[in-house]
Phi, psi and omega in degrees: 000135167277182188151135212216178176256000181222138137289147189254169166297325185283336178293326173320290183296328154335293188311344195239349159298308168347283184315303160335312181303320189275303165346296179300327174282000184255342168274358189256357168243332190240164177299145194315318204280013179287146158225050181119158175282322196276077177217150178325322194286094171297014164282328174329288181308311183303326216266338175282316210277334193291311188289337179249022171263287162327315193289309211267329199299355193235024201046038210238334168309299192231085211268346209256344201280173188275120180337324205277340218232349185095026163262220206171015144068069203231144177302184156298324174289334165273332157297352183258341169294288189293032139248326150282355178265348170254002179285315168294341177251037153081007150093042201271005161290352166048256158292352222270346204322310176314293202293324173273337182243334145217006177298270191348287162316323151308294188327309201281347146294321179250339210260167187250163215293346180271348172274014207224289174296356175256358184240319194296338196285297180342321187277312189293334186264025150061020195239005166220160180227143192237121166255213180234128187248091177241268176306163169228199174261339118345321193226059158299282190250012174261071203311320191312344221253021169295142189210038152277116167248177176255078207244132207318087173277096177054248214251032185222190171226149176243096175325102142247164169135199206214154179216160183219174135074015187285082188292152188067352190286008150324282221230018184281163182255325185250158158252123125266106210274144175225110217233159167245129184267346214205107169287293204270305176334132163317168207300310201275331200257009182214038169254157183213162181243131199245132168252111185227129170312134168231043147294022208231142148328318177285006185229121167269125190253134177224093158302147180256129189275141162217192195275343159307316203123170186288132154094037205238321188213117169243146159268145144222170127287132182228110159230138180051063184291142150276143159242119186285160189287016158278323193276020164246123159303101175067188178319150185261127174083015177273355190298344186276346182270322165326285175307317191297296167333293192322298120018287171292337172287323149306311176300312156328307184282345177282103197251047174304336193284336165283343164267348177281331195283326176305324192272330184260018187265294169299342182271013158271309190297321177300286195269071158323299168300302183304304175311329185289270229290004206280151196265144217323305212291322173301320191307315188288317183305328174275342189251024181264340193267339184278321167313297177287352117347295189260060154241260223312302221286306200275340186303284209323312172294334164303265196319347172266343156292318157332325201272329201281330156262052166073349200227124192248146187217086181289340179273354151292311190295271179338317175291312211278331162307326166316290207274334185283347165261266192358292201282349162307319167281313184300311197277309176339300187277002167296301210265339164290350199268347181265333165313337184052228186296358106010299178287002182286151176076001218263339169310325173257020177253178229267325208279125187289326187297314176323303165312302174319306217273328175309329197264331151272025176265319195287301166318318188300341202269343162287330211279019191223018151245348194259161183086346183132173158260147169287351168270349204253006171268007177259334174326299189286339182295314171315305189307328191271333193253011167252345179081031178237145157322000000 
């Protein structure tokens, strides 16, 4: 993947036609009133899955990835454009998100050539969705502390245990699993990662209904799931230097700090009315959340020039995780407090910007647990600047 720590000026302009480019394609496929695939209506999701078949047809589903795997060798600075215009329209890749921003990247990192060729093409062509077999109900944000184990069965592995809080596992096709291989290995040294088909009779998927949307949170169960001996990732008892990468690339990949700047960008021309009366003190609260909006913004590019010379820094990816939910919430409760009465309801009203705003609010309320905690993402910063693991 390329990628430099400076843009040039002619790289600029690239960069903003792109950004034009996509824009026009997200008005010419999807309908104004879209806001996400996860919603009651399944058409939202046909209308995402539909939408990244248009995306991969122009290699543009994985624009960063290596030509061979079905990318287009597209820089880090152009992958960070299609990760905020679609983070600003509401995510319309909908499920493929996990596969395309970091299941994929693991694999071309970590998987061996035959494990490269049976998952990426799937992934770059929008044609598999993949979830995260991570937390349990023990091992949120303490993840080492996890206890689904894996165990050799002849050429195969056999999956017990429990996973929570699992987006997409409805309608996921793949696990990326994080299972314990070693009982007796310190916590951190005898987990290992398994890409396990979750097409089989032994794994039970029990959605959790919440206030997010449909398909945002699952339990599954596994018993006694196979994973064929092609389905372990890297080393065996090797999964935490996995994860942790991985992690990082995902907290990277979430670019929500472009939809807060989008939603406070519109609300002096939209709530027109509301805005004249909101009193200095709100007005200063936005434009102190537009500040923080391009704080969140220089983080996230700092850990993507890094990334962009080889180098994962999980402890950077955590500071920007830290200010992009923190900023998810500052900006949420902003913008209902300017709808004022407007916002009893807002899920139901005719007004789309109302409707949007109900919707990051909503979202906003998960977001500074999901992904890791904002305590356990100051844990590890501590931990990394005292030099302990």
């Amino acid at each position: 993947m390329k990628g430099a720590n400076s843009v040039s000026r002619t790289e600029k302009s690239g960069l903003g036609a792109l950004r034009t480019e996509l824009r026009d394609l997200v008005r010419s496929e999807l309908p104004p009133e879209f806001l996400g695939a996860f919603t009651d209506d399944p058409h939202d999701l046909a209308l995402t899955q539909a939408f990244c078949k248009s995306l991969a047809a122009k290699n543009w589903l994985t624009p960063a990835w290596p030509t061979e795997y079905g990318g287009r060798e597209a820089s880090v600075w152009e992958q960070t454009v299609f990760r905020e215009e679609m983070w600003a329209h509401h995510e319309p890749r909908g499920a493929q998100y996990m596969g395309v921003n970091w299941v994929g990247p693991a694999l071309i990192r970590f998987g061996t050539p035959r494990q490269r060729e049976r998952h990426l093409p799937p992934i770059a062509t929008g044609d598999v969705i993949w979830c995260q077999g991570f937390s349990e109900p023990n091992a949120g944000s303490d993840l080492a502390a996890l206890t689904t184990k894996a165990v050799r069965d002849g050429s195969q592995w056999r999956i017990s245990g429990q996973k929570i809080w699992t987006s997409y596992a409805t309608m996921a096709d793949w696990c990326f699993l994080l299972a314990r291989t070693d009982q007796d290995a310190p916590r951190h040294r005898g987990i290992s990662v398994f890409l396990l088909d979750m097409r089989q009779a032994e794994i039970e998927v029990r959605p959790i209904p919440t206030m997010i949307g449909p398909h945002h949170l699952n339990e599954v169960f596994f018993d006694g799931a196979i994973a064929d001996d092609d389905g372990l990732l890297g080393e065996l008892n090797g999964g935490w230097s996995i994860v942790r990468e991985a992690l990082a690339y995902e907290r990277i990949g979430i670019a929500r700090y472009a939809r807060s700047d989008r939603l406070l960008h519109l609300a002096p021309g939209i709530l027109s009315a509301q805005w004249d009366k909101a009193p200095s003190g709100l007005k200063s609260r936005w434009m102190r959340a537009l500040v923080h909006t391009r704080a969140a913004r220089l983080l996230a590019y700092r850990v993507i020039a890094l990334q962009a010379e080889g180098r994962i820094d999980p402890t950077d990816a955590a500071a920007y995780r830290i200010a992009v939910t923190q900023l998810d919430q500052e900006v949420a409760e902003l913008l209902m407090e300017l709808l004022g009465p407007e916002s009893i309801g807002a899920s139901q009203s005719s007004d789309l910007y109302v409707r949007a705003i109900e919707d990051h609010w909503r979202y906003a309320q998960a977001s500074t647990v999901a992904s890791g905690s904002v305590e356990m993402q100051q844990i590890l910063i501590a931990r990394d600047l005292l030099g302990n693991s």
